[in-house]
KOLFITOR-708390 format. One record per residue: x, y, z of N, C-alpha, C in turn; residue number from 0. Coordinates in nm, 3 decimals, padded with zeros to 5 digits. Each point is the difference from the previous one (the first is absolute). Example, Ala and Ser with C-alpha at 12.3 -4.5 7.8 and 13.67 -1.06 7.14 Angstrom:
REM residues 2
SITE      n.X      n.Y      n.Z     ca.X     ca.Y     ca.Z      c.X      c.Y      c.Z  num
SITE   01.319  -00.569   00.780  -00.089   00.119   00.000   00.090   00.120   00.000    0
SITE  -00.035   00.105  -00.072   00.082   00.119   00.006  -00.077   00.109   00.073    1
REM end
This chain:
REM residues 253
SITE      n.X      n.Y      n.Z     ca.X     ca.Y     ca.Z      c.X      c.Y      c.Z  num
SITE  -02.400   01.396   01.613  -00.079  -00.090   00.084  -00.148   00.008  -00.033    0
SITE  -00.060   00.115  -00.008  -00.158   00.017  -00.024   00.004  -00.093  -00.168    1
SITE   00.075   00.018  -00.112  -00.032  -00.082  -00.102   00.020  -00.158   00.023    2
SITE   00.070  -00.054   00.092   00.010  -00.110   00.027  -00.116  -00.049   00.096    3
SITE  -00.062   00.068   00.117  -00.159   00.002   00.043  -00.061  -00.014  -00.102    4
SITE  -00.041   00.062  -00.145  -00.093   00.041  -00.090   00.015  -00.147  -00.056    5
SITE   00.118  -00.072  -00.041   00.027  -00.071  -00.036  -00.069  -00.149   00.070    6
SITE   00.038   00.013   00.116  -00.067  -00.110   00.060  -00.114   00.010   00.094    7
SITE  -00.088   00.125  -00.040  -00.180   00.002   00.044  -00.065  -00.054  -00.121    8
SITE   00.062   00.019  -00.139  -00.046  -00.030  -00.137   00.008  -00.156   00.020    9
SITE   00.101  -00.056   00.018   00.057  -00.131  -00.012  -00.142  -00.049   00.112   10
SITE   00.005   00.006   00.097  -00.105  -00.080   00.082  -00.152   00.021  -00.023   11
SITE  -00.024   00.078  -00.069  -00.142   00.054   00.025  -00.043  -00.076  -00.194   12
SITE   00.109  -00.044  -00.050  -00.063  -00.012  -00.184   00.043  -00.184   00.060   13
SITE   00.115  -00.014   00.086  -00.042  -00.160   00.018  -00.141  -00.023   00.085   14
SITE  -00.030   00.069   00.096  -00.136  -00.024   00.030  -00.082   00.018  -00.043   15
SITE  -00.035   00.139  -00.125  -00.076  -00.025  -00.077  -00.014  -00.168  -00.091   16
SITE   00.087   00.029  -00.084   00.027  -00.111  -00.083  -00.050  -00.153   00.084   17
SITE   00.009  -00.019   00.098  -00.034  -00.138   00.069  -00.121   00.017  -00.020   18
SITE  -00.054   00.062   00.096  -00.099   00.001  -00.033  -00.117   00.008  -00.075   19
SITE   00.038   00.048  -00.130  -00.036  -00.003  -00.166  -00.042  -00.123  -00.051   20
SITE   00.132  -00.048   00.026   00.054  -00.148  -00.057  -00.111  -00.058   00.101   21
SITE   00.015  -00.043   00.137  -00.135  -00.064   00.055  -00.181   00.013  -00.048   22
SITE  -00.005   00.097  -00.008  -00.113   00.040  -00.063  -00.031  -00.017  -00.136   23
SITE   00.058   00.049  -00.076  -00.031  -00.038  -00.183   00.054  -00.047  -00.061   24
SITE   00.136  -00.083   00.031   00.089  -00.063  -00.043  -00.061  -00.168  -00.014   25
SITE  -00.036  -00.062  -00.111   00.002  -00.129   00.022   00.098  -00.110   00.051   26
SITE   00.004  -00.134   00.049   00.111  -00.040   00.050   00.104  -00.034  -00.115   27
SITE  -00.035   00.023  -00.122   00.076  -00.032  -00.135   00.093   00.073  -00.049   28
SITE  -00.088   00.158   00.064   00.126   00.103  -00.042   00.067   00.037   00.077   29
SITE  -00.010  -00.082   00.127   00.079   00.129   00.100   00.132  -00.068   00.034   30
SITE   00.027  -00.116  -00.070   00.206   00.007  -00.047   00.011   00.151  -00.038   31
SITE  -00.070  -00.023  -00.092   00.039   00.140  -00.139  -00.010   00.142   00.137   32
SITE  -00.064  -00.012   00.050  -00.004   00.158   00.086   00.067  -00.023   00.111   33
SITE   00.063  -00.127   00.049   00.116   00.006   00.088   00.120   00.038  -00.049   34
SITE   00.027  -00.030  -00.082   00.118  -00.024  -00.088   00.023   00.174  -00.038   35
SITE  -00.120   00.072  -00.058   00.033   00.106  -00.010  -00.021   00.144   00.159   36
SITE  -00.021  -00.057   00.071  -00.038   00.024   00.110   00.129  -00.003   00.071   37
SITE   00.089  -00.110   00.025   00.161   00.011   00.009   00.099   00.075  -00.048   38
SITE  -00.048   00.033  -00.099   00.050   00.031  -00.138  -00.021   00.172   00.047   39
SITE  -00.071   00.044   00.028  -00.008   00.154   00.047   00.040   00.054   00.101   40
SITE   00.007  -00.110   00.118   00.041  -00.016   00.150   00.145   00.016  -00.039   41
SITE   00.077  -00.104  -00.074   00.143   00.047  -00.036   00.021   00.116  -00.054   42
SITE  -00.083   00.051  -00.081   00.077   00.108  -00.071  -00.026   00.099   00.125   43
SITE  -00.134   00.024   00.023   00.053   00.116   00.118   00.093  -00.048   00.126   44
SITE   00.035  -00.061   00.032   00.062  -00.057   00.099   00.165   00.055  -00.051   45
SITE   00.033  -00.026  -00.147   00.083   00.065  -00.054   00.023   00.141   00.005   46
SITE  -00.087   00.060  -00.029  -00.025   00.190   00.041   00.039   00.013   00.112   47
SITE  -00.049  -00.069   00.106  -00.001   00.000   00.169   00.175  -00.005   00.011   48
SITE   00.035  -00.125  -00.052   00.159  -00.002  -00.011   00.112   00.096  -00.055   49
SITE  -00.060   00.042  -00.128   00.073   00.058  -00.012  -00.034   00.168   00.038   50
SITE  -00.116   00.042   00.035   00.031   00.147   00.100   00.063  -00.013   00.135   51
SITE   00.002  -00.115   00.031   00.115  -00.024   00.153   00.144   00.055  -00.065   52
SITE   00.048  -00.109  -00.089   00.108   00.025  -00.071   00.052   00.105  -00.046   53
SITE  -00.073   00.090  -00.083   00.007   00.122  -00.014   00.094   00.092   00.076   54
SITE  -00.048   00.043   00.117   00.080   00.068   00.049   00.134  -00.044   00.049   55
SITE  -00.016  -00.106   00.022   00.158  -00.119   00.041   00.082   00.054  -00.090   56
SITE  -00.064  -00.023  -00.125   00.122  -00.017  -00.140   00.036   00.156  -00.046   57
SITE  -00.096   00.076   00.046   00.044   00.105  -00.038   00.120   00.110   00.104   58
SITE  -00.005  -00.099   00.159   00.089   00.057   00.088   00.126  -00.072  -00.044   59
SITE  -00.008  -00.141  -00.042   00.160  -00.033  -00.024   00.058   00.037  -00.126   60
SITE  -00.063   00.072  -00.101   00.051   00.048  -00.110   00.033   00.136   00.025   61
SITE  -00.073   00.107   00.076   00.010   00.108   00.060   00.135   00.010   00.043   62
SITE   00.022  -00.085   00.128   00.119  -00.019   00.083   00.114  -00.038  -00.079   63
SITE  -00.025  -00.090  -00.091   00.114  -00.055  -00.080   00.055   00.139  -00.121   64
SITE  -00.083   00.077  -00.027   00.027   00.100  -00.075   00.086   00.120   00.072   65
SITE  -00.069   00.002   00.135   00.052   00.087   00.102   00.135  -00.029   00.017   66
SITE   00.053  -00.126   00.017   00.139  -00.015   00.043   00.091   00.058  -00.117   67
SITE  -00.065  -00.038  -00.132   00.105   00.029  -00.095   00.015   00.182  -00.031   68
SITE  -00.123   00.058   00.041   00.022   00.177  -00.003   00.110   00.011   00.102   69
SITE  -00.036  -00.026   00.149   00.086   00.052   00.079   00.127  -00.033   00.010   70
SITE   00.030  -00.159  -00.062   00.182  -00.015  -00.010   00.025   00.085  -00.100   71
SITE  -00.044   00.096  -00.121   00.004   00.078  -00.072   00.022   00.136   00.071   72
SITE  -00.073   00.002   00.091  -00.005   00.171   00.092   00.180  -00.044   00.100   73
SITE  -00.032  -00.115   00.020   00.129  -00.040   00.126   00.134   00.088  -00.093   74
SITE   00.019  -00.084  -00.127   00.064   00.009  -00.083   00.075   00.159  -00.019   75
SITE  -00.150   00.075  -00.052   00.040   00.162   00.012   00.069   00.017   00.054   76
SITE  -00.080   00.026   00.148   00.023   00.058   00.134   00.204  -00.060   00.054   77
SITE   00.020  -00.119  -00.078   00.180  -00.018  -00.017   00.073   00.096  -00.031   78
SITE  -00.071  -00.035  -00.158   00.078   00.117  -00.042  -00.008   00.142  -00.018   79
SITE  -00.118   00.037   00.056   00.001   00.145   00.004   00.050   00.043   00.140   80
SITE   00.054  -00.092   00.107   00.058   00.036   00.136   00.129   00.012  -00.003   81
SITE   00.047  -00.117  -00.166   00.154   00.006  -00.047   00.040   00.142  -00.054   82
SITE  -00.107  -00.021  -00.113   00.033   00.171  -00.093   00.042   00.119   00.056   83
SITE  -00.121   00.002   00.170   00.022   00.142   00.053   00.125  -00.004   00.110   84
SITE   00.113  -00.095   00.016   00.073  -00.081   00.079   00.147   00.122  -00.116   85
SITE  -00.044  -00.008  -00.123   00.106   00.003  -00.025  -00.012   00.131  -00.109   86
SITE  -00.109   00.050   00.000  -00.047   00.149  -00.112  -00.091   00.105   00.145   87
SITE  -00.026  -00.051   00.107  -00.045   00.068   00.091  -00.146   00.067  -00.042   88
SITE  -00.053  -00.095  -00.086  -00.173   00.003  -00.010  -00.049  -00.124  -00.066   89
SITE  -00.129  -00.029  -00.019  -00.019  -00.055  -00.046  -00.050   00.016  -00.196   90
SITE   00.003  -00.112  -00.077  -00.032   00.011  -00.124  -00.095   00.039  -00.033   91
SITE   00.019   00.065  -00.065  -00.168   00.078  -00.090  -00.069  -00.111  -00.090   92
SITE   00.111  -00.085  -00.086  -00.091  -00.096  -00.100   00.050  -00.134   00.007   93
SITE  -00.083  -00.120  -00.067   00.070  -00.124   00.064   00.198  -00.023  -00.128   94
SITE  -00.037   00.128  -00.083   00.135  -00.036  -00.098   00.091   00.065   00.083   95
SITE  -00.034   00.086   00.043   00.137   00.036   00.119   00.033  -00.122   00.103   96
SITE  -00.047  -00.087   00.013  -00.013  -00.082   00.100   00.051  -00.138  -00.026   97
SITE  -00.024  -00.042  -00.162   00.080  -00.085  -00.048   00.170   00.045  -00.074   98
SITE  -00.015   00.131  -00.021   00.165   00.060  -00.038   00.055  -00.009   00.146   99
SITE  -00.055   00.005   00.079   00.066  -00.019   00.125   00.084  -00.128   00.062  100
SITE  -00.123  -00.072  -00.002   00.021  -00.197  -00.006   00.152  -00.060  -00.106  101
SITE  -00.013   00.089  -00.134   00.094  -00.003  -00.064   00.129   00.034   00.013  102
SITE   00.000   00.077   00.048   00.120   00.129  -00.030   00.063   00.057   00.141  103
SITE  -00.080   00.014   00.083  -00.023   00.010   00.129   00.127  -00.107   00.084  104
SITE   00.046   00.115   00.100   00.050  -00.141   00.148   00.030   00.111   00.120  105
SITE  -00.034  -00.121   00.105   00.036   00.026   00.124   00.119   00.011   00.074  106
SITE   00.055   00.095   00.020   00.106   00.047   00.131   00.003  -00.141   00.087  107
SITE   00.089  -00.021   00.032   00.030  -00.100   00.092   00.114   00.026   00.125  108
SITE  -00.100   00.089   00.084   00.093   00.067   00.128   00.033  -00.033   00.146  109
SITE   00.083   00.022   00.051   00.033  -00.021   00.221  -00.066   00.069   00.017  110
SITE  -00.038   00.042   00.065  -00.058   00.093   00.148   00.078  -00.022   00.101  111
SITE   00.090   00.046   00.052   00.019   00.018   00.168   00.023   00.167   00.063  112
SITE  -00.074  -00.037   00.084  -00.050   00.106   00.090   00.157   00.005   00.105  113
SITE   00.036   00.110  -00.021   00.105   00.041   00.131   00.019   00.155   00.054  114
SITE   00.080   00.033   00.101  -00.026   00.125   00.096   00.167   00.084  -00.078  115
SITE  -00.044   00.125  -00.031   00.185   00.034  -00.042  -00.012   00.185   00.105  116
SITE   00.101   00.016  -00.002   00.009   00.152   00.090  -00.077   00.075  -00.064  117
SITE  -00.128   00.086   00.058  -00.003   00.130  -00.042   00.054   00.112  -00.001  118
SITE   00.109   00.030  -00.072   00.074   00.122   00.033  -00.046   00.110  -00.034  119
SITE  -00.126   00.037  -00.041  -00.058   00.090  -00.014  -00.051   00.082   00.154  120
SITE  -00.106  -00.094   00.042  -00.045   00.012   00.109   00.092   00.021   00.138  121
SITE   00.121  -00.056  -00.015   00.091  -00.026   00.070   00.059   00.140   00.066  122
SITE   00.057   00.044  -00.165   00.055   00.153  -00.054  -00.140   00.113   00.072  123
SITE  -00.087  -00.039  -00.022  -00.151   00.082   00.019   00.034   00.024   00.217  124
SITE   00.024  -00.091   00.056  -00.003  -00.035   00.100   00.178   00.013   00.066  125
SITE   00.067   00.079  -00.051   00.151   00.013   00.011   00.048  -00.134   00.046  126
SITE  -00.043  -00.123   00.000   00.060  -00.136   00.016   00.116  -00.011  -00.063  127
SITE   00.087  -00.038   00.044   00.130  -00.094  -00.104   00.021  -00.114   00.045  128
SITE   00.008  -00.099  -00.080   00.019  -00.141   00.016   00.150  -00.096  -00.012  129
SITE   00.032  -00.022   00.124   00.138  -00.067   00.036   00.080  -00.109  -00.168  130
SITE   00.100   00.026  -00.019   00.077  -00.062  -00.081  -00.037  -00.174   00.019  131
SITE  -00.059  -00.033   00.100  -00.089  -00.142  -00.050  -00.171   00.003  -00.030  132
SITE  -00.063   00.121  -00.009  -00.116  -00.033  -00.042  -00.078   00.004   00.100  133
SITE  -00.002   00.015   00.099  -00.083  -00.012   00.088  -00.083   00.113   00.025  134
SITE  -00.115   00.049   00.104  -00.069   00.086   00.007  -00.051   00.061  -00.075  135
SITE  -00.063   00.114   00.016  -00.140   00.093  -00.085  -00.096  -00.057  -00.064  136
SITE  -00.078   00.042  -00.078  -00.089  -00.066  -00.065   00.020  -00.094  -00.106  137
SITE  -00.072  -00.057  -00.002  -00.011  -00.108  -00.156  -00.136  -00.026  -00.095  138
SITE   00.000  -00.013  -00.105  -00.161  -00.004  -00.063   00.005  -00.137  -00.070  139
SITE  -00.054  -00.056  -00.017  -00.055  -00.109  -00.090  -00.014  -00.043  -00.127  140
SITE   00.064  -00.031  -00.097   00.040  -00.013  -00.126  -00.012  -00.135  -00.072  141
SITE  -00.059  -00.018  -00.083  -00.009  -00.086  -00.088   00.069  -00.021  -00.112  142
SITE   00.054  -00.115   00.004   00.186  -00.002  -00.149  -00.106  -00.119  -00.053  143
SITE  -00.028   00.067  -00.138  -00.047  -00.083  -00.104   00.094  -00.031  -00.104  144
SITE   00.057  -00.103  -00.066   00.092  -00.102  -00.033  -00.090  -00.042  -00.129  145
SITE   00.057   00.048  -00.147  -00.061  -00.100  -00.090   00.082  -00.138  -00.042  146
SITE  -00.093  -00.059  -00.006   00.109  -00.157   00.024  -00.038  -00.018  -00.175  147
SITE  -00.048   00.008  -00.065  -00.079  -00.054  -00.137  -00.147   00.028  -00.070  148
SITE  -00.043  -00.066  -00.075  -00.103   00.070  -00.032  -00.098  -00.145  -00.067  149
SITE  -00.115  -00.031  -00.018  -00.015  -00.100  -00.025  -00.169   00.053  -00.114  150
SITE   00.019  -00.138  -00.105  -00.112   00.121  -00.127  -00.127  -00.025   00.073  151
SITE  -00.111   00.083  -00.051  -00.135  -00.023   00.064  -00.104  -00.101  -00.045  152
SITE   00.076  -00.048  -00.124  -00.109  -00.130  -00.076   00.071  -00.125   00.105  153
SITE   00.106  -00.007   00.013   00.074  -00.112   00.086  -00.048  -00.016   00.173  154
SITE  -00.035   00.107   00.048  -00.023   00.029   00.114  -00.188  -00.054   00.039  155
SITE  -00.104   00.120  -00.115  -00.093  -00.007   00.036  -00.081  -00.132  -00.103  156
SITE   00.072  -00.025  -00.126  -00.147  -00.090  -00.093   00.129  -00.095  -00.059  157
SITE   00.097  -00.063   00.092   00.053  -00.057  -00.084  -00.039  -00.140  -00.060  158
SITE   00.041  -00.049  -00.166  -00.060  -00.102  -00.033  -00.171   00.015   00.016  159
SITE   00.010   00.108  -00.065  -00.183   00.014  -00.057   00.021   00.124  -00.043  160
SITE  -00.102   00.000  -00.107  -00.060   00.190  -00.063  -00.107   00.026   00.011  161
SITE  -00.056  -00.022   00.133  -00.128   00.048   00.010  -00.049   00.121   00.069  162
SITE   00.098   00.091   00.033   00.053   00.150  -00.002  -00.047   00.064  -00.117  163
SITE  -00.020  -00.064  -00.145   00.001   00.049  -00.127  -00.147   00.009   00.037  164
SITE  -00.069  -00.070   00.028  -00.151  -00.025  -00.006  -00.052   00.058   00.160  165
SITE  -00.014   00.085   00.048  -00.005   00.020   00.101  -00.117   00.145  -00.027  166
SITE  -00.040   00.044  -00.115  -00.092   00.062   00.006  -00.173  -00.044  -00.067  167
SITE   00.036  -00.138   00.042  -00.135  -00.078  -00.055  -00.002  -00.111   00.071  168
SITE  -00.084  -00.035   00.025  -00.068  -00.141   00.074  -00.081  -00.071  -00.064  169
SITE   00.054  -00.121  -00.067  -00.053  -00.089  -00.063  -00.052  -00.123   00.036  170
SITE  -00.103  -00.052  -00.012  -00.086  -00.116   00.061  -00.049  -00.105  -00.101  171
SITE   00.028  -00.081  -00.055  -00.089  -00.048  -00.118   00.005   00.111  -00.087  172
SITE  -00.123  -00.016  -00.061   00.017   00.109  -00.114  -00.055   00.157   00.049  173
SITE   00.036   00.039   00.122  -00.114   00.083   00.072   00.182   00.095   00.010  174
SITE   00.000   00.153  -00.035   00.120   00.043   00.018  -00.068   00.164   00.063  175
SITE   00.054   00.034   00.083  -00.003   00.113   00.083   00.099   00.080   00.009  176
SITE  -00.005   00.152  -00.023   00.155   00.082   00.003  -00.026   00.071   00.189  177
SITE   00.129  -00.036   00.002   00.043   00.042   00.151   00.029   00.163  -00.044  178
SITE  -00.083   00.084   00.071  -00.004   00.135  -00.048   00.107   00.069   00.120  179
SITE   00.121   00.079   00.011   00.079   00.036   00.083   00.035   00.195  -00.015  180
SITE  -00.051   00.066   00.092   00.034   00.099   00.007   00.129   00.056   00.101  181
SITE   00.057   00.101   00.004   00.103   00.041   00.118  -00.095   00.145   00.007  182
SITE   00.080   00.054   00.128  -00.043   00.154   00.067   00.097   00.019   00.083  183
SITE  -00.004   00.136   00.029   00.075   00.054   00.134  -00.019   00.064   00.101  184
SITE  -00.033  -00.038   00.139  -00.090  -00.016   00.128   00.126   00.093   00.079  185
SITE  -00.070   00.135  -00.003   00.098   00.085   00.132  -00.060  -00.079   00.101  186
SITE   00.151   00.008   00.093   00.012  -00.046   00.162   00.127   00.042   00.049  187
SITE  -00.012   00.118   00.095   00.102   00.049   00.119   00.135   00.085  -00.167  188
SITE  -00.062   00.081  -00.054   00.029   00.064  -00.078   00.091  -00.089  -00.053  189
SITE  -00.031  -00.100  -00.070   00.088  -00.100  -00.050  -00.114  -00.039  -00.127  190
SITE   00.033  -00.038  -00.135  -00.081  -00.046  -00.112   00.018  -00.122  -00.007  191
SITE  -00.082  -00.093   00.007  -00.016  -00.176   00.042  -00.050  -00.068  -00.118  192
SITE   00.088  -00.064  -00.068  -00.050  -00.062  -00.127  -00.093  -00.137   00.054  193
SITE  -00.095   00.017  -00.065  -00.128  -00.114   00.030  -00.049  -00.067  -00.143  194
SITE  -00.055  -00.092  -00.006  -00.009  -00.084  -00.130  -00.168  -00.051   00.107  195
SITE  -00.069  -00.061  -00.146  -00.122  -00.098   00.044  -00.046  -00.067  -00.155  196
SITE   00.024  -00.151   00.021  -00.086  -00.067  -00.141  -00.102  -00.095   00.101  197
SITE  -00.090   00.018  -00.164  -00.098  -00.052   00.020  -00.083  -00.100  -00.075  198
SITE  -00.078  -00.088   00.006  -00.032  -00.080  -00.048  -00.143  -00.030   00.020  199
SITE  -00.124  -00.028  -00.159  -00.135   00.062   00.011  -00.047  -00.163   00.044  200
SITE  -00.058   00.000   00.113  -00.099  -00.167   00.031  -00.076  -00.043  -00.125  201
SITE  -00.075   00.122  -00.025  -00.094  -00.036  -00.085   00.057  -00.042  -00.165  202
SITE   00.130   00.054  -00.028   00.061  -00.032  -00.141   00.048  -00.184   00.000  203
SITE   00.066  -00.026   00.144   00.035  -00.101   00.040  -00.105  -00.118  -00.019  204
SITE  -00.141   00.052   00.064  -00.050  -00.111   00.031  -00.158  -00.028  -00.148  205
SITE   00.046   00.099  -00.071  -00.046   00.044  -00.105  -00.124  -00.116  -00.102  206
SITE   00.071  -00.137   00.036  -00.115  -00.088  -00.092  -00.003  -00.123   00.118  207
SITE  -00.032   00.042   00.130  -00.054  -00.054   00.096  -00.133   00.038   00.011  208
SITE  -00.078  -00.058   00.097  -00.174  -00.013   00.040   00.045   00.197   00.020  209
SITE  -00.129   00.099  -00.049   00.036   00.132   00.050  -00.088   00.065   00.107  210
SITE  -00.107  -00.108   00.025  -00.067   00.008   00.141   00.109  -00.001   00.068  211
SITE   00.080  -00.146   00.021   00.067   00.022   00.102   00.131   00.086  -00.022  212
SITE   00.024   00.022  -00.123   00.119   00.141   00.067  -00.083   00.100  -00.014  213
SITE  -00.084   00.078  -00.003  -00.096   00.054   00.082   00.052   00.045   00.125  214
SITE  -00.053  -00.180   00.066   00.060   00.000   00.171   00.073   00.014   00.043  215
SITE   00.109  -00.009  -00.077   00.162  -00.047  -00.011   00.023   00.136   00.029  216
SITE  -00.044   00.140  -00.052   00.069   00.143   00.002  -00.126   00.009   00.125  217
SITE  -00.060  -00.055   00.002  -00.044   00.100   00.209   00.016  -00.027   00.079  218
SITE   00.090  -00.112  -00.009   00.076  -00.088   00.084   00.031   00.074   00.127  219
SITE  -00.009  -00.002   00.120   00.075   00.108   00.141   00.057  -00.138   00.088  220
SITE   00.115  -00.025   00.010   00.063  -00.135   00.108   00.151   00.015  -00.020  221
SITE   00.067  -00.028   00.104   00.133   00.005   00.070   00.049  -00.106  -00.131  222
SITE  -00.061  -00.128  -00.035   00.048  -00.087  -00.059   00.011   00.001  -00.155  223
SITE  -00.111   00.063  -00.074  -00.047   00.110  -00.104   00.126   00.063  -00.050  224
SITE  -00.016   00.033  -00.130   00.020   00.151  -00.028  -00.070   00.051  -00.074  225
SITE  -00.037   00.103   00.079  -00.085   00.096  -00.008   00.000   00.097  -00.120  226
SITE  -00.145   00.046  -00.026   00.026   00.115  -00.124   00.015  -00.087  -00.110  227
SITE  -00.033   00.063  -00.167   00.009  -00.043  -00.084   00.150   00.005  -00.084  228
SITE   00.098   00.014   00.102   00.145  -00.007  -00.034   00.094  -00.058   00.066  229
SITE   00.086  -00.060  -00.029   00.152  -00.045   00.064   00.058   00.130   00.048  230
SITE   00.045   00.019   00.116   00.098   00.158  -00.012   00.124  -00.013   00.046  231
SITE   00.146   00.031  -00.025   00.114  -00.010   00.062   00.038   00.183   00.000  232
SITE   00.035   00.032   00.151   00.026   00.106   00.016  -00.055   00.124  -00.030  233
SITE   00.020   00.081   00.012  -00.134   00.155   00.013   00.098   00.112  -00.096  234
SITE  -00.083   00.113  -00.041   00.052   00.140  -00.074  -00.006   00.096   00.124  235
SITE  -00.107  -00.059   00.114   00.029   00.166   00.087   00.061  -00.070   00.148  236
SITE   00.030  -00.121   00.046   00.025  -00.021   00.079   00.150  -00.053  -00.034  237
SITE   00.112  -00.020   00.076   00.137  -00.104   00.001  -00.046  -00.118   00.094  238
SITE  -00.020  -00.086  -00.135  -00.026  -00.124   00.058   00.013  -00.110  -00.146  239
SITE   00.048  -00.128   00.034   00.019  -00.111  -00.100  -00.118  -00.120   00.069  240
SITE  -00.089   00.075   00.032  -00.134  -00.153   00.113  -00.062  -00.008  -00.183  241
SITE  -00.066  -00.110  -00.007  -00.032  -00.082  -00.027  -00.163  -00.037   00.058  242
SITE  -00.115   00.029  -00.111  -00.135  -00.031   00.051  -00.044  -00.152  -00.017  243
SITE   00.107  -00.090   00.057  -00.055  -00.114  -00.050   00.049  -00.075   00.126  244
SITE  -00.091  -00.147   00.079   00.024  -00.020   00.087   00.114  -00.060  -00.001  245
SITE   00.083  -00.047   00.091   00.136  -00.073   00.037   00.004  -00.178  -00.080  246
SITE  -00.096  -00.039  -00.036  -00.014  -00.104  -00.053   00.031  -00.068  -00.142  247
SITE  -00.013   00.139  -00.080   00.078   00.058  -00.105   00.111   00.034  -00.001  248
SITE   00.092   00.030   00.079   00.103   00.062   00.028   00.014   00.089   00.114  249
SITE   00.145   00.011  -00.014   00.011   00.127   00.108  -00.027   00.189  -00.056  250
SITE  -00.115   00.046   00.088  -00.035   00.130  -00.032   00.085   00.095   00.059  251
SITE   00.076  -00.004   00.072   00.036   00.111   00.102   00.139   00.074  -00.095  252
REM end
């Protein structure tokens, strides 16, 4: 905003100069010739004026438009690294473990029903005996899991596309960014918690944009924003799959 002020205190103060020039020493012969170029300067800065408005416009819808394509990239991961640990009970260390997976890989296809059967343990514990129909003493709660089939994981999660293959780069035009992905393991309640977090650099992204404004772009602080000079999906010291990017982009949670 202050260069667009600068822009138009210059603009008014060189047309009022200039008039007044032209009134004073200008004969009436030449002063087509010094209107003409007198317009002629008024447009071009008037142009500057336009396009520092513009500026930041064009650089939020290219921003945003870049943004969507990182985070359906992070969405993407965060699939299949919720699949991987679904069925290896952690998550992947590299994105080639992650496409041998997509490949080669499939999902269990199981019932669940929850039902009550005798505890005869507790029963026995409690000198109970239970009548030749079943009735009385205790009972506990049991879950009968049933594999019905199994179904592959390229069919399930990316079917009819390979863009699983490409999932450790974000490409824009000719502008290409590597989605950098680490794992760790986060004690909680004496239990070892496999955690994953990729990430993705603003500044690599937005790389042959205005760099004043990504500058601004990384001190960014707003709910609507994302913040910091990175994309982030999920943490190394916390268990969590959030997402630093607002809901507008996708879903973070």
């Amino acid at each position: 905003m202050l260069e667009i002020a600068i822009y138009l205190v210059v603009l008014i103060v060189l047309i009022f100069a200039l008039v007044k020039l032209i009134d004073k020493f200008v004969t009436p012969g030449n002063k087509l010739i010094f209107t003409v170029l007198l317009w002629g300067l008024s447009l071009f800065l008037g142009y500057l004026i336009y396009a520092s408005v513009m500026k930041p416009i064009e650089f939020k819808q290219e921003k945003e438009a870049r943004y969507e394509v990182a985070v359906k990239t992070m969405l993407d991961i965060k699939k299949l690294q919720t699949g991987y640990k679904s069925v290896n009970g952690k998550y992947a260390d590299t994105f080639e473990e992650l496409i041998k997976f997509v490949e080669n890989g499939q999902f269990e296809i199981v019932s669940r029903k929850d039902t009550s059967v005798i505890d005869a343990a507790k029963n026995a514990a409690f000198g109970i005996t239970v009548g030749a129909d079943g009735v009385g003493g205790f009972y506990k709660d049991e879950v009968i899991i049933t594999k019905l089939g199994a179904v592959k994981v390229k069919d399930s999660l990316f079917k009819n596309s390979d863009r699983y293959k490409r999932l450790n780069v974000v490409k824009v035009g000719t502008v290409e960014v590597p989605v950098v992905m680490k794992t760790n393991v986060v004690p909680r309640n004496d239990m070892n918690i496999s955690v994953f977090q990729a990430t993705i650099d603003k500044n690599a992204l937005l790389k042959d944009l205005d760099q004043e404004l990504v500058k601004q772009e990384n001190k960014v602080e707003s709910i609507d924003e994302i913040n910091g000079p990175q994309i982030i999906l999920g943490s190394l010291e916390e268990v969590s799959l959030t997402g630093n990017w607002p809901k507008k982009y996708g879903n973070n949670e």
